[in-house]
C-alpha positions in Angstrom: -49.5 64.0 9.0 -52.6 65.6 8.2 -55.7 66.4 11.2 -59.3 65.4 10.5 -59.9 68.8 9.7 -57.3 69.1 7.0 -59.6 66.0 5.5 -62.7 67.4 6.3 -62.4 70.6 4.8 -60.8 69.2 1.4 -64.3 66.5 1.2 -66.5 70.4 1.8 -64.2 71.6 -0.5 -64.8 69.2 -3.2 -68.8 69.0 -2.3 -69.0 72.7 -2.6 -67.2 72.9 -6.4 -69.9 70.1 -7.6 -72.9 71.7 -6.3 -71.4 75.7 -7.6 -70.6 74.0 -10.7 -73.8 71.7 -11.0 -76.1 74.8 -10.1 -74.2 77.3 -12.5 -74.5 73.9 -15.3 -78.4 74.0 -14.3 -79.3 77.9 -14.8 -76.9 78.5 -17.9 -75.8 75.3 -18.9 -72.2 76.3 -18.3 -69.8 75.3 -15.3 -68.9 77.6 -12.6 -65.4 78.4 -14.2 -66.8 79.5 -16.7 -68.5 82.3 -14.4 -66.4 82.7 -12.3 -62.4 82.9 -11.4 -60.7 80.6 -8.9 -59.8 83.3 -6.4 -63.4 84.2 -6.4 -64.7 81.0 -6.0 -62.0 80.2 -3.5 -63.5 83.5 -1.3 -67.0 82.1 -1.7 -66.2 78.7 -0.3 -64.2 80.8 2.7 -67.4 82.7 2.5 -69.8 79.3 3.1 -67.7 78.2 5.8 -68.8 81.4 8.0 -72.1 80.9 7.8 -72.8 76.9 8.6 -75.7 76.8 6.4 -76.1 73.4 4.1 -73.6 73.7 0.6 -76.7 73.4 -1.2 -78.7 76.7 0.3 -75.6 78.4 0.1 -74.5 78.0 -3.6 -78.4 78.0 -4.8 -78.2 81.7 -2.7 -75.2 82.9 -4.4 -75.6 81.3 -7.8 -78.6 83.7 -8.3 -77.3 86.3 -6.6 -74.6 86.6 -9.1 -77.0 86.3 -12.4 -79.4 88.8 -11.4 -76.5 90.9 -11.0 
């Protein structure tokens, strides 16, 4: 049986992978996998949940972080 959080944190989960990969697909016109490997994407979503600030902020934050890099 899964808990509401189990549930929750996959819907963040998914929300999270369309705006990284919407935002990468806006700035480069490639997806975030093409940036980017799972495991590192994995530790930025891991990352996000630390903080509480809105998905959006977040990946808009570290999408140009990692260009200008």
């Amino acid at each position: 049986m899964k808990t509401l959080y189990q549930e929750q944190s996959k819907v963040a989960h998914a929300a999270f992978l369309d705006a990284l990969s919407g935002e990468f697909i806006a700035r480069t016109g490639y997806g975030a996998y093409v940036h980017l490997n799972p495991f590192d994407i994995h530790q930025l979503f891991k990352d996000y949940l630390k903080h509480g600030v809105p998905i959006r902020e977040y990946v808009k934050q570290s999408v140009r972080a990692y260009l200008s890099a």
